[in-house]
C-alpha positions in Angstrom: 75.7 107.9 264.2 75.6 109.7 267.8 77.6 107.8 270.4 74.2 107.9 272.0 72.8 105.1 269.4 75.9 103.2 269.2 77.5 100.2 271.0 75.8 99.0 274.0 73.8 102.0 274.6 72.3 101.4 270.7 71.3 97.9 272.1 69.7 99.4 275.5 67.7 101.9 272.9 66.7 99.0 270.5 65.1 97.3 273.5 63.4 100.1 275.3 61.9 100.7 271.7 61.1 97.2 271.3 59.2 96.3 274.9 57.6 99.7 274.3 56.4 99.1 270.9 55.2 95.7 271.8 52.9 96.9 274.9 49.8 98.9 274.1 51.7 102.0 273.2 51.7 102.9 269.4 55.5 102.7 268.5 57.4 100.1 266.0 60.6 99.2 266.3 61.9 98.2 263.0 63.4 101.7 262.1 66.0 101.4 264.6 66.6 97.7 264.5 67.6 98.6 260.7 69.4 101.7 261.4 71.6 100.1 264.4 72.1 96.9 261.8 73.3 99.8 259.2 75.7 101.0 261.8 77.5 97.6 262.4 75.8 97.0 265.0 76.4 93.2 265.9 73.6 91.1 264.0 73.0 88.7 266.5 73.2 91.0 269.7 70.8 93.4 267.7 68.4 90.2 266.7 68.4 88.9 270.6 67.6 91.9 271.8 64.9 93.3 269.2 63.6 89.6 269.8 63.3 89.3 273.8 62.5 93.0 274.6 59.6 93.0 271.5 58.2 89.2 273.4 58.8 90.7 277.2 56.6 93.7 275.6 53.7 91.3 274.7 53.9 89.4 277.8 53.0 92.5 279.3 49.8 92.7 277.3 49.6 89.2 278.1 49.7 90.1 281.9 47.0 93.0 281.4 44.7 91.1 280.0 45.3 87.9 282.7 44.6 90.3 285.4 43.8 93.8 284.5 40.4 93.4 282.1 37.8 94.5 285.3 39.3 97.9 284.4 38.1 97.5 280.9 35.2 100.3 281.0 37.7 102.7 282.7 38.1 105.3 280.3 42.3 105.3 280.5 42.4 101.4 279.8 44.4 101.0 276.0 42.4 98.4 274.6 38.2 99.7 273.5 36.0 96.7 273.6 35.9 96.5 270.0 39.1 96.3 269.4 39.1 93.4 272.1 36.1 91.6 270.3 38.0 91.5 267.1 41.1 90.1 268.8 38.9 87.7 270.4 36.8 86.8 266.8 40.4 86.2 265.3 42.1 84.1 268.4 38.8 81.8 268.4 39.0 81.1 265.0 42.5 80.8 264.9 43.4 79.3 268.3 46.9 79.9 270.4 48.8 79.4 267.2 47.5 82.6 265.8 50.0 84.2 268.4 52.6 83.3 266.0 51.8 86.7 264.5 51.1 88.8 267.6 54.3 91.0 265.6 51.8 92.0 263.2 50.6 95.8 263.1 46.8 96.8 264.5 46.0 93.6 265.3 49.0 91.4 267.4 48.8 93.8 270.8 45.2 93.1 271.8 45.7 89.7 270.4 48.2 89.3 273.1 46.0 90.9 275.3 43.3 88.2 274.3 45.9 85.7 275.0 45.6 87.0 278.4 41.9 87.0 278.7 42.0 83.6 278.1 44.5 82.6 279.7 46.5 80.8 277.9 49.4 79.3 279.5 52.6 81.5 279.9 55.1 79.3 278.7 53.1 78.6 275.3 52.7 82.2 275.0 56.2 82.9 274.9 57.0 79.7 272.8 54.7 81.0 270.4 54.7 85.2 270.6 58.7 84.8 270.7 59.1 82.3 267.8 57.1 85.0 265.2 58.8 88.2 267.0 62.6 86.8 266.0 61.5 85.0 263.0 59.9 88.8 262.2 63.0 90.5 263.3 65.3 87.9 261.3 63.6 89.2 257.9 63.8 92.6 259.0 67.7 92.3 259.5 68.2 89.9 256.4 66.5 92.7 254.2 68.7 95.1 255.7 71.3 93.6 254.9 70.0 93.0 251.5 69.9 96.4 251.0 73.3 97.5 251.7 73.2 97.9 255.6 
């Protein structure tokens, strides 16, 4: 592996990745958390930071939606109306535990964007949006690791 991607500049790469791919931006960060695990990487350095950059990504969402939605018709904002609706359709029936799995694909960004909308409180929000990101990330590693890494 490049000296680029190892060591402490493959943990500053697993949590640009990670905050990036848990704003609004299409991205996913898996890949390199297994690929830095596969390069002995230390597990629980890699975990922490896949964990807390991918949440701090979401509580930007979070933050966007809290103050940001009047911008909502502008034709640059990330999140189209429907895609808000259906966040909003699956957070009502679900409630704030639903952001448990804000890690999932398509549908966990604007459901931390929801969040925001809402406004639920910030420290449930990162209780909740943490706990599924490093459970998510745990599996990612232990299947890794499974599989040879």
């Amino acid at each position: 592996m490049s000296e680029a991607f190892s060591g402490e500049q493959g943990l500053l790469w697993v949590f640009l990745v990670g905050f990036l791919s848990a704003t609004l931006l299409p991205g996913g960060s898996e890949a390199l958390v297994v690929a830095q695990s596969c390069s002995g990487q230390v597990l629980w350095a890699l975990w922490l930071t896949a964990s807390v950059s991918n949440t701090l990504g979401s509580f930007v969402n979070w933050g966007m939606g809290r103050w940001l939605l009047h911008y909502e018709t502008r034709r640059w904002f990330p999140v189209k109306p429907h895609q808000r609706l259906k966040a909003e359709r699956w957070f009502a029936r679900w409630g704030k535990w639903s952001l448990f799995l804000a890690w999932l694909p398509v549908v966990g960004d604007p459901l931390t964007l929801v969040a925001g909308v809402l406004r639920v409180h910030w420290l449930t929000f990162l209780l909740l949006v943490g706990a599924g990101k490093a459970l998510r990330y745990a599996v990612v590693l232990g299947l890794a690791g499974l599989a040879g890494c």
